[in-house]
Every structure is written in C-alpha cells, then in structure tokens.
C-alpha positions as CSV (number, residue, x, y, z in Angstrom):
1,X,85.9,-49.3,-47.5
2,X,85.0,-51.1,-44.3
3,X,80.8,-51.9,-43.8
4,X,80.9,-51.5,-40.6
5,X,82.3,-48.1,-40.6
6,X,79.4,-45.8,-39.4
7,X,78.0,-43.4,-41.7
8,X,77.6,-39.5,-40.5
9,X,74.3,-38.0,-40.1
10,X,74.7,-36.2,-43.5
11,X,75.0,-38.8,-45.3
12,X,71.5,-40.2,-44.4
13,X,68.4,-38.8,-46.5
14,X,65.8,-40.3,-45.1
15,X,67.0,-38.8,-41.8
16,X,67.7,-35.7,-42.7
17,X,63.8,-35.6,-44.8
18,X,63.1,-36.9,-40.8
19,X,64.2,-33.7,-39.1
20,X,63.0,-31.5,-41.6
21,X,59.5,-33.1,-41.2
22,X,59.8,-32.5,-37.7
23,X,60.9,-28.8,-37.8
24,X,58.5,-28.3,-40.0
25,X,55.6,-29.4,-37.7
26,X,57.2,-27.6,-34.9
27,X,57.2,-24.1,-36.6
28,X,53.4,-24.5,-37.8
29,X,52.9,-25.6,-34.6
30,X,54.0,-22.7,-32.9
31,X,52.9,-20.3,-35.6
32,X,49.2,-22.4,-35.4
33,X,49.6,-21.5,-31.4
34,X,51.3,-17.9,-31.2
35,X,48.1,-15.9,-30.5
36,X,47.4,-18.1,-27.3
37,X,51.3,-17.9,-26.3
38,X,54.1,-20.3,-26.9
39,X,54.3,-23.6,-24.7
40,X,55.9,-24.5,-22.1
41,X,55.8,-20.4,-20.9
42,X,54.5,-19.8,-17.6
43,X,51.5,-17.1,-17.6
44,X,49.5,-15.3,-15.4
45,X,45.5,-15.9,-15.4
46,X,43.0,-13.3,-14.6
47,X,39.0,-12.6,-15.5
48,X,37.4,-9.3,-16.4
49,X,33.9,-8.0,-16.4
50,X,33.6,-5.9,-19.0
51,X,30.2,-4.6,-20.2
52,X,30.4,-5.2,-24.3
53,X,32.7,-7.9,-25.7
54,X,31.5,-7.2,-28.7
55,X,34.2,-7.4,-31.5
56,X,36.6,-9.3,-29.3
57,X,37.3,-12.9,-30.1
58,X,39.6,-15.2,-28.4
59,X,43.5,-14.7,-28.8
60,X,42.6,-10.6,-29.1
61,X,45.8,-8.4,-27.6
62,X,45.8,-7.5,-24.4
63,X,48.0,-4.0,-23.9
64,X,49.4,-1.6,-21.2
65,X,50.3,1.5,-22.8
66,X,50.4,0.2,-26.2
67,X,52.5,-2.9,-25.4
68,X,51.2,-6.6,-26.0
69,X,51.1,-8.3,-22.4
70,X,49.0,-11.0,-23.3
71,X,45.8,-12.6,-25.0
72,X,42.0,-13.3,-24.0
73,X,42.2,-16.8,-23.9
74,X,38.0,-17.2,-23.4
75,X,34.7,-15.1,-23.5
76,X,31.3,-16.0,-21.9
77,X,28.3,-14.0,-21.5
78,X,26.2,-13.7,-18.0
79,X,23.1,-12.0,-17.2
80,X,23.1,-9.6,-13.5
81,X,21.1,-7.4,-11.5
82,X,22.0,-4.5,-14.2
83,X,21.7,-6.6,-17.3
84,X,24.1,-8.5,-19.5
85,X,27.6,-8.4,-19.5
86,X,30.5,-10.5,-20.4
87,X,33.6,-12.9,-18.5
88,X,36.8,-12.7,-20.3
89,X,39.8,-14.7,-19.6
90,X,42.7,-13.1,-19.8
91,X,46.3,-14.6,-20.1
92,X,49.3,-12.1,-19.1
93,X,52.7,-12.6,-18.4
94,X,54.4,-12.6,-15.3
95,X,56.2,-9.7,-15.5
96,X,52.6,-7.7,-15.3
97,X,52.1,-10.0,-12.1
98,X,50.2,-9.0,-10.1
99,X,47.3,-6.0,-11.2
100,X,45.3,-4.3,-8.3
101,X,41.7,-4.6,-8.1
102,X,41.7,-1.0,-8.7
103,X,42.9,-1.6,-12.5
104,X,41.1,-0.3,-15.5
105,X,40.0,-2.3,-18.4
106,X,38.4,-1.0,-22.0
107,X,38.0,-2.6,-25.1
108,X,38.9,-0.7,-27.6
109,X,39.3,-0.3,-31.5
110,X,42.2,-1.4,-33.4
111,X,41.6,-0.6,-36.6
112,X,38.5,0.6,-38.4
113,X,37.8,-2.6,-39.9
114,X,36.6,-3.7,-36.8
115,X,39.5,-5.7,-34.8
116,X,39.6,-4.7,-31.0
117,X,42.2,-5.4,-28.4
118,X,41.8,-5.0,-24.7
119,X,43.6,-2.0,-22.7
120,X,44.4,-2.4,-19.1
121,X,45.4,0.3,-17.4
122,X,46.9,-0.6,-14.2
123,X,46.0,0.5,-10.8
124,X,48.5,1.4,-7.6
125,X,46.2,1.6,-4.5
126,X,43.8,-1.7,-4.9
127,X,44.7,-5.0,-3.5
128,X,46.8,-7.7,-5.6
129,X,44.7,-9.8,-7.8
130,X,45.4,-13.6,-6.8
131,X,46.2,-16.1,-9.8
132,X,42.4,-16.9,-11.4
133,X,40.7,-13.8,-9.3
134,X,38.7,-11.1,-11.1
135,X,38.2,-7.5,-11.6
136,X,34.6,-6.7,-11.0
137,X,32.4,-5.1,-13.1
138,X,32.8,-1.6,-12.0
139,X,36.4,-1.5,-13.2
140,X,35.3,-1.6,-16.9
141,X,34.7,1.1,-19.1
142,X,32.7,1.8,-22.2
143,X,34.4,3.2,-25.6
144,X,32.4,5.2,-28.3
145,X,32.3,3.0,-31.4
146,X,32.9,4.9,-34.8
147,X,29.8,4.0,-35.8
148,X,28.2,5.0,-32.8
149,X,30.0,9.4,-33.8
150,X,29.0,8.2,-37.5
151,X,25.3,7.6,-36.6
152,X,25.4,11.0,-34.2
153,X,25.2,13.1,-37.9
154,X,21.8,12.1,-38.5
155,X,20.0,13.9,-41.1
156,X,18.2,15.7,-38.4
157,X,21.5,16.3,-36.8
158,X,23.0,17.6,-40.0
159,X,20.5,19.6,-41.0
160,X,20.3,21.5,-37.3
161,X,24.5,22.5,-37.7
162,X,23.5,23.6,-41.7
163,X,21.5,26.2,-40.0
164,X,23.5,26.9,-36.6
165,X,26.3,27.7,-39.6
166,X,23.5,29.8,-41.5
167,X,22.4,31.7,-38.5
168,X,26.6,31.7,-37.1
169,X,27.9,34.0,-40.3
170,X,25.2,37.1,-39.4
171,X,25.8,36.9,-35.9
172,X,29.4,37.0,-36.2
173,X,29.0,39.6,-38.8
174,X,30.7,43.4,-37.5
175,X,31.8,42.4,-34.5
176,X,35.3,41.7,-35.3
177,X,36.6,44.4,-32.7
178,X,35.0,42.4,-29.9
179,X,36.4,38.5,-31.2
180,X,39.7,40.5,-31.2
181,X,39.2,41.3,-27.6
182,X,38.6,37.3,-26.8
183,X,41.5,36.3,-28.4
184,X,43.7,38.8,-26.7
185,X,42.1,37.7,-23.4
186,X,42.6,34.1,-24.0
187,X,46.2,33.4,-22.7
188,X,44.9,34.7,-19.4
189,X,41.6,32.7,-19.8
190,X,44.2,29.5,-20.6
191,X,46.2,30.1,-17.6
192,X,43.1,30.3,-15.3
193,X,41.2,27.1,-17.3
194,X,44.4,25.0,-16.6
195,X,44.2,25.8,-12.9
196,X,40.5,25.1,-12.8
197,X,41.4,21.6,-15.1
198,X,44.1,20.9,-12.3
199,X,41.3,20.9,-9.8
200,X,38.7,19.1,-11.4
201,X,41.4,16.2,-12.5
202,X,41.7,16.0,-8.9
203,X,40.4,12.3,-7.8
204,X,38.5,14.1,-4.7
205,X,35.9,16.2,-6.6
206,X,34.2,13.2,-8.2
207,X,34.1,14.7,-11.3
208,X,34.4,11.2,-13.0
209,X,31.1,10.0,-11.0
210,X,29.4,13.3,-12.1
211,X,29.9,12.6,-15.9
212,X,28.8,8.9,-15.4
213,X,25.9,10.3,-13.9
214,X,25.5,13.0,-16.9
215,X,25.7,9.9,-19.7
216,X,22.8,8.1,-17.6
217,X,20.9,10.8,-17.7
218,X,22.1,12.0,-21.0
219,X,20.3,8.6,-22.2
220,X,17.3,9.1,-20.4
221,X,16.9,12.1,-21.7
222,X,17.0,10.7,-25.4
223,X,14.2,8.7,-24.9
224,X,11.9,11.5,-24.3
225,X,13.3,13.9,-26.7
226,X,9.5,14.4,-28.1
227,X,8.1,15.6,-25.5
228,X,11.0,18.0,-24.8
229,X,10.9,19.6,-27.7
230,X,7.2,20.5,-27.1
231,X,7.7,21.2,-23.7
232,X,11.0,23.9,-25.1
233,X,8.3,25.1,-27.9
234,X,5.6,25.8,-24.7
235,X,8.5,27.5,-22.7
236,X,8.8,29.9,-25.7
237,X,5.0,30.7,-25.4
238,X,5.3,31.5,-22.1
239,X,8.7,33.3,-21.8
240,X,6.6,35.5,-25.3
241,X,3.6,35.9,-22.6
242,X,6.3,37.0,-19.6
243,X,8.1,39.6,-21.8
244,X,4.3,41.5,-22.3
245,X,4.2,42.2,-18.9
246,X,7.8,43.0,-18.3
247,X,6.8,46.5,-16.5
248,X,4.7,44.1,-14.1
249,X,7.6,41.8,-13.8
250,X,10.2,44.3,-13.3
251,X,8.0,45.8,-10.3
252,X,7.9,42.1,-8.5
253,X,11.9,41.5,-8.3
254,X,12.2,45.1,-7.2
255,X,10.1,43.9,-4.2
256,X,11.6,40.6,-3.5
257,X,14.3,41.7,-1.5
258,X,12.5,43.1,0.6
259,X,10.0,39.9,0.8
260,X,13.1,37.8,1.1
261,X,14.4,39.9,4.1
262,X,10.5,39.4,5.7
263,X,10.8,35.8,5.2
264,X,13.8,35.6,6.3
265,X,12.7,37.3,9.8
266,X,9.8,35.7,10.2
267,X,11.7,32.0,9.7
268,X,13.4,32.6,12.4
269,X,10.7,33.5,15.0
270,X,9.0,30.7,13.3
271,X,12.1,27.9,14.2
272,X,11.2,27.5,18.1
273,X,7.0,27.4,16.7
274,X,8.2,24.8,14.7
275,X,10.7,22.6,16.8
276,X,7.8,22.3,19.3
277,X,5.1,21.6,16.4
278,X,7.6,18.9,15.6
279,X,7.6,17.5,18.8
280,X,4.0,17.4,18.9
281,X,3.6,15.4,15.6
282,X,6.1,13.0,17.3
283,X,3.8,12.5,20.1
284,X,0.6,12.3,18.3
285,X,2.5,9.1,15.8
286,X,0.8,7.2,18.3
287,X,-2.7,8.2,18.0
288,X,-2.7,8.8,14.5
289,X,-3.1,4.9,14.2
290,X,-6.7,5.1,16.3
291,X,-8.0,8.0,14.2
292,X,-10.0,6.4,11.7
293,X,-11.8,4.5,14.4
294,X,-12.6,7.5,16.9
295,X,-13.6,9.4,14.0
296,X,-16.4,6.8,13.1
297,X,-17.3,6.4,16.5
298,X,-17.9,10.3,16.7
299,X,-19.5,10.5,13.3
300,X,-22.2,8.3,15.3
301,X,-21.7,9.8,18.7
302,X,-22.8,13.3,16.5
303,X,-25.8,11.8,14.4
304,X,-27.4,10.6,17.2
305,X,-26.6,13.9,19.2
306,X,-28.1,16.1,16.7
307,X,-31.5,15.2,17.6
308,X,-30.9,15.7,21.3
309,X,-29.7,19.2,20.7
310,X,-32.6,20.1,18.9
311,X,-34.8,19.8,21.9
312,X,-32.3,21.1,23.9
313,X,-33.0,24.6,23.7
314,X,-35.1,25.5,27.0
315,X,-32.1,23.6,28.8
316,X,-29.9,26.2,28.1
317,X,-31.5,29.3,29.9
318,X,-31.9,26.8,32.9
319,X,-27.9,25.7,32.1
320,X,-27.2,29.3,32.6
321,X,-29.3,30.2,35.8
322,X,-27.5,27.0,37.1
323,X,-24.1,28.0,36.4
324,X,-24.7,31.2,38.1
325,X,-25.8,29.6,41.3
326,X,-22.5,27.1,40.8
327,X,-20.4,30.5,40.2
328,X,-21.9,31.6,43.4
329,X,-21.6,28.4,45.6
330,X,-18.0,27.9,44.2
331,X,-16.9,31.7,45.8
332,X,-17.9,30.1,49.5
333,X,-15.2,29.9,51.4
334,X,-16.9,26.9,53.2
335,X,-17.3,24.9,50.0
336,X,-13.2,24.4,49.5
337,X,-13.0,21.8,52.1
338,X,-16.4,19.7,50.6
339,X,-14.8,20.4,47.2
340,X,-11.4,19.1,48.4
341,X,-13.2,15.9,50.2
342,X,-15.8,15.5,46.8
343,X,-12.7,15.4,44.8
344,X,-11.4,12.5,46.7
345,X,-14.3,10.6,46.2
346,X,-14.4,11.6,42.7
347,X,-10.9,10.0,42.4
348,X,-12.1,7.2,44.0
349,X,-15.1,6.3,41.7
350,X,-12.8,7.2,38.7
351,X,-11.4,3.2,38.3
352,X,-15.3,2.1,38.9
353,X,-16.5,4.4,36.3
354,X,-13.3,3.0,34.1
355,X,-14.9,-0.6,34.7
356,X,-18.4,-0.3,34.7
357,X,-19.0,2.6,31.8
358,X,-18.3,0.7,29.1
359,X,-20.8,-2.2,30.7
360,X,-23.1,0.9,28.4
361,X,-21.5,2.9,26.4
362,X,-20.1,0.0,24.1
363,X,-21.8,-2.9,24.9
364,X,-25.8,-1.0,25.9
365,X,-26.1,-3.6,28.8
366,X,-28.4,-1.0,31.1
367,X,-30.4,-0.1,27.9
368,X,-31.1,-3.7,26.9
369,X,-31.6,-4.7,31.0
370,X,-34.2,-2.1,31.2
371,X,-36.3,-2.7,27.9
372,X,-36.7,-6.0,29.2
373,X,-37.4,-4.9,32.8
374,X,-40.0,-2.5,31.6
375,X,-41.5,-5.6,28.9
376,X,-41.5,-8.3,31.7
377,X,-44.4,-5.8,33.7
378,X,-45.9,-4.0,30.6
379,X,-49.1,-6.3,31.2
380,X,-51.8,-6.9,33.7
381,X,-55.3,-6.0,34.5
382,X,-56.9,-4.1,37.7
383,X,-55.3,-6.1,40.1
384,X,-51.4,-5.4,39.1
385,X,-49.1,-5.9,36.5
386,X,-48.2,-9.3,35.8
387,X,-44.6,-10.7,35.5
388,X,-44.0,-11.6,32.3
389,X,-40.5,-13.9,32.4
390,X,-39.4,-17.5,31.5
391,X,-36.8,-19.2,33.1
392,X,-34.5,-21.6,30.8
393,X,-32.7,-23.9,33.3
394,X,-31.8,-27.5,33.5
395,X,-33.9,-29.4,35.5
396,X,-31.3,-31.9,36.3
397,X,-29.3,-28.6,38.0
398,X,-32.3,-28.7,40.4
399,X,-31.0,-31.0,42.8
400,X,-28.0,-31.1,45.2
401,X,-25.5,-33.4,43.5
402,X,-21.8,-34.5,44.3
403,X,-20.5,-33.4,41.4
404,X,-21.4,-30.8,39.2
405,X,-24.1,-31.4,36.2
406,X,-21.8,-32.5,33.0
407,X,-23.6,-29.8,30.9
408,X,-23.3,-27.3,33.6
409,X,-22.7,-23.8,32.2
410,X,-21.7,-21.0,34.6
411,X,-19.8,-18.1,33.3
412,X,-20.1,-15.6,36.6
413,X,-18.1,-13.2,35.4
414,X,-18.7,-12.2,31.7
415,X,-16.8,-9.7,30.0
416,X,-18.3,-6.1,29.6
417,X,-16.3,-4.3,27.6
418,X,-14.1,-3.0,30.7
419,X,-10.3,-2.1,30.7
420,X,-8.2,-6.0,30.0
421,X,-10.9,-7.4,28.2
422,X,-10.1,-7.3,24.9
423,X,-13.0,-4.6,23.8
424,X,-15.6,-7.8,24.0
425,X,-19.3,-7.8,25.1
426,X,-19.9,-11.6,26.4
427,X,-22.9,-11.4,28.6
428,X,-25.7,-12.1,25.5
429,X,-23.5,-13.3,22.9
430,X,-22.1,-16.5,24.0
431,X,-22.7,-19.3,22.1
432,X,-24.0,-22.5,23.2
433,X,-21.0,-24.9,23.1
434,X,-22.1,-28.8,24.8
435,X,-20.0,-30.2,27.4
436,X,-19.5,-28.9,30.7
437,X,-18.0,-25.0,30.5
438,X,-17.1,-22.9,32.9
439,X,-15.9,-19.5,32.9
440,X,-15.2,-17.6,29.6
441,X,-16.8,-19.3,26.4
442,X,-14.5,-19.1,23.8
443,X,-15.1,-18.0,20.7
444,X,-16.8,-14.6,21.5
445,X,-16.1,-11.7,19.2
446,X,-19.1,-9.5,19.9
447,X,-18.2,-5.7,20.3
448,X,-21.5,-5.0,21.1
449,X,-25.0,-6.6,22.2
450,X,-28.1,-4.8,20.1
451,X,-29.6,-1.2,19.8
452,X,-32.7,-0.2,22.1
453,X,-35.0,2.4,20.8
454,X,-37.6,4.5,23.4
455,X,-41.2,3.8,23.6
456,X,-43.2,5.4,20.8
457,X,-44.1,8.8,21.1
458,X,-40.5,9.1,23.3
459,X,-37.9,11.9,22.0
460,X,-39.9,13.2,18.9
C-alpha cells in the first residue's frame, strides 16, 4: 500500500462524527427556530391592533381560512383615547403579499386548553398595506371566550331557564293543533326569512354597526341591571293600576283620532305662526345678551316710580281733560302744517336729546348742579342771600405766563355718559393725577356721580 495514497471520506471517523455533529446542530437548529420561520426565507411584516392579546404569545399561528400563513413574531401593549389595547407583529409570507387596510383580524381559540391563533380575513376594496404598515384598530374584532358562555349560566341565570322550562310545559300544554299550524307554515316563513337574511347581509344597511351598537349598550345596560329590575317590578304596578280603568282607557284611544286629526290641522295653520316666531327669536339673539341689565335698570326705574304714581291720582282727570283738548286741536285742519314743521324740529333736537339726556338720566349731572345751586344761596339774613362757594384754583395759574402751568389741569370736555363714550361719567370723578394733564384723565370708570334726594317735607 502506498502512504500517500488518499484515503476516501468514509474511511475517516472523526470526520464523519464531524458532519454528524454538524447536522445535528442544524436540525435542532431549525426545529429550535420553526415557529418564527426557517432562515434565509423572505417574509412579509405587518402590525395589528387588536383589542385583547390575551392568550397569544409570540410564534402563535397566524391563518386565512384555516391555513398557516405565518407567526406573531412580537406583542406590546399601549394605552389610547379608548383604553388599552395591544401591537402585534406579524410575520406572513409573500404569497399573502399584500393585505388591504380593509382586512379583518380576530384572535381566536384553538383548543380549549387555552392556545389561540390569529385569523385574518382578508379584505378586497382597502388600500395595500406597505411592508412594516398597520391595520388600525378598527379592523379588529372581539371573540366570546368559553369561559366568558360558561360564566353566562350563573346560578341566577340557571335558575331563571329552570322556571321558563317549568312555566314552558303548561303553556304549551293543548295546543298542539296550533304548533302543528307553525310548523306547516314554516317552509314559507323560511323562504321569506332567507330573503329578509339576504337583505340585512347586505353591507349597505349597517346592520353590523347596529349590533356593535347593541353590545355597547348591551353592557351598559348590565351595569344597571338593579335598578331595572325595580323599575320592570314598578311598570307591573302601574300597567295592574291601567288595566282598573280599562273602560276609561278604552274611551281615550277612541278619541285620539280624532285629536290627532285636530292636531294635525291645527300644525299646519300653526307652521307660518311659527316660521315668523322663529325669525323673531333670531332677531331678538342680539338683545337677549343686554336683558339682565335693562331688567335691573327697570327694577329701579319701577321702585322709584311707585311712589310717584301714588300721588299721581288727581293728574289723571286733568291727563284726560287734556287729551280731549289735544283730540280736538289735532282735528284742525290748520294744525297739519305746525305739526309737519314741529316734527322737523323734533327731528332736529332728537341727536341733542341723544347727547345731552344721559348728561341725567345716568350720570344725575342737573340733579347734583342744582342741589348745589340751591345750597350755595340757602343762607343770608334781611339784606339777601349770601353766596356760599369756594374756589380751588392754583394761584400760580393767576398770571399770564409763556407756557402753560406744569400742573395745569384742564379737561374742557368731560365725558357725560353720551353716545361714543364708553357709558362713563367723568365730570366729578376724576382723580387727581400730578403732572400736567390735559384732556381726558385716564383711569375713570365711574358709571355714575351720586344720588340727590328733595328737600325735606318734598314728595311725601
């Protein structure tokens, strides 16, 4: 035998032992790694919002229509607007590439030991769902849990169906001509249901949204169940207190045709009454906003007018002989043309009465000039009345002077009250500011100046 003759790989062990090893490894790696895919296999990626990942653990089936497309490679929780919910991410192969956004996902049971897989039901009218985009949250849907119908037989539950059986058996008892009758009228009732079953399966009659909205409400219910089971045991009360006056009863419906009819009638000579009541409401908005204020101002305006009308009595006999004689000098010919011309000068004086009425009504200038008119002369002695005033000037403002004073005040014209100035009553309320000011003082919020009352023994 030659040494140098090389030896076949067969006739090694310790390479042989070598690729065993290694094939070895391989398979438990790939058997370690199955559940997340095998390597070097390209896959599509995808997330999912579903609302309870509970039960689902990474490298879970993923399955359209029973058949393994892929695995949930990851699970993380997040908090919304509508409470928690969970991320998963989902591996898929490429020949499932690509869902729409309008696909369905649920996770589901797969046995009842508690394994779950993911179903995805793919959609045909959504847009493609890129490499790493998502299907939102409203594209998941909840599954009843076994324990969830298992916890539905409650004892309450159970013992409710004990008696609907109980009470059942009686009521079914000697009428077997009449369940006869429904069974021979149920092909007919079958043909017609699968019609109507057709319809409602229809996308466009939102009958899916309508059951969503049922299970909301279905759940809201449950929380108040208490208080709806008094409320069904007052409802028997009162339908046990309706059927005593059933004659009375009967007599109503018999005349709410008729009533119906009447409203009817009188709705519609009532719809032009209330289009223009509408538009009156629109155009009193506006005012609305100043009631509260000219309702105090009249709640004043009235207490200090119910005195006056208490004295006002012998006025009104006078009132009247004077409206007589204005009755009569109105049906002069003659007095049209003074009317006309008094008119005009009414409408003249109207924007002087806008400007200087206020000057009174809000700020009481003329009751407050008078009072002290009538205290400046309210003392003398045989000779006269004396003139009782003090005059608060600068004495420094005496003198003609190049420039003026530099604590020369002059506001000329102070605002009363009139229309553009702000509701304020300067004149008497300004406050003495140093510095030389002229014009407006700022800082003025006065609405008013101060009440005047009558001299004793006045208006009682």
């Amino acid at each position: 035998m030659n040494p140098r003759q090389p030896q076949s790989i067969a006739g090694s062990p310790i390479l042989i032992g070598a690729v065993t090893v290694l094939v070895t490894v391989v398979a438990v790696l790939l058997s370690y790694n199955a559940n997340s895919g095998l390597p070097f296999v390209p896959t599509y990626h995808v997330k999912a919002e579903v609302h309870d990942a509970s039960g689902l653990v990474d490298g879970n089936e993923v399955r359209i229509g029973g058949k393994r497309v892929g695995v949930v490679d990851g699970i993380a929780g997040r908090v919304g607007r509508h409470g928690p919910y969970a991320v998963l991410k989902l591996k898929l192969d490429k020949t499932v590439e690509p869902i729409r956004s309008d696909s369905v996902v649920t996770v589901r049971p797969r046995s009842p030991l508690g394994l779950k897989y993911l179903e995805l039901v793919p959609g045909g009218r959504g847009r493609a769902v890129p490499e790493g985009g998502r299907l939102s949250l409203a594209q998941s849907r909840r599954s009843v849990e076994l324990d969830e119908v298992i916890d539905a037989f409650n004892t309450q539950t159970r013992n409710a169906l004990s008696q609907a059986l109980d009470q059942l058996g009686p009521g079914l008892a000697g009428r077997g001509a009449g369940f006869n009758q429904a069974l021979a009228a149920a092909p007919e009732l079958l043909y017609h249901l699968q019609r109507v079953a057709a319809v409602l399966a229809d996308p466009r009659t939102g009958l899916r949204t309508t059951l969503r909205s049922l299970t909301s409400l279905t759940g809201q219910v449950a929380t108040v169940a208490p208080e709806l089971g008094s409320l069904v045991t007052g409802a028997n009360r009162t339908a046990a207190a309706l059927d005593s006056v059933r004659p009375q009863l009967g007599a109503v419906l018999d005349e709410l045709p008729g009533t119906e009819q009447t409203g009817i009638d009188a709705l519609a000579a009532a719809r032009p009454v209330l289009a223009d009541a509408r538009g009156l409401v629109h155009d009193l908005r506006p005012g609305i906003g100043v009631l509260p204020v000219a309702a105090e101002r009249l709640h004043e305006a009235l207490q200090r007018g119910i005195p006056v009308l208490g004295h006002a009595a012998p006025l009104y006999d006078r009132l009247r002989a004077a409206l007589d004689a204005v009755t009569a000098l109105a049906s002069d010919p003659r007095v049209r043309d003074a009317a006309r011309r008094l008119n005009v000068a009414l409408d003249s004086a109207l924007p002087l009465l806008r400007f200087i009425v206020p000057a009174q009504t809000q700020c009481n200038y003329l009751g407050v000039y008078l009072r002290n008119l009538g205290s400046a002369i309210s003392e003398g002695n045989d000779a006269g009345t004396w003139l009782r005033t003090v005059v608060i000037a600068q004495t420094n403002q005496f003198v003609a002077r190049s420039a003026p004073s530099p604590d020369l005040h002059t506001n000329p014209y102070p605002y009363t009250a009139a229309p553009g100035q702000h509701g304020l009553c300067e004149a008497g309320n300004e406050p003495y500011l140093p510095g030389q000011r002229f014009g407006h003082v700022p800082g003025v919020t006065a609405r008013y100046t101060e009440d005047t009352s009558p001299p004793p023994g006045v208006g009682k």
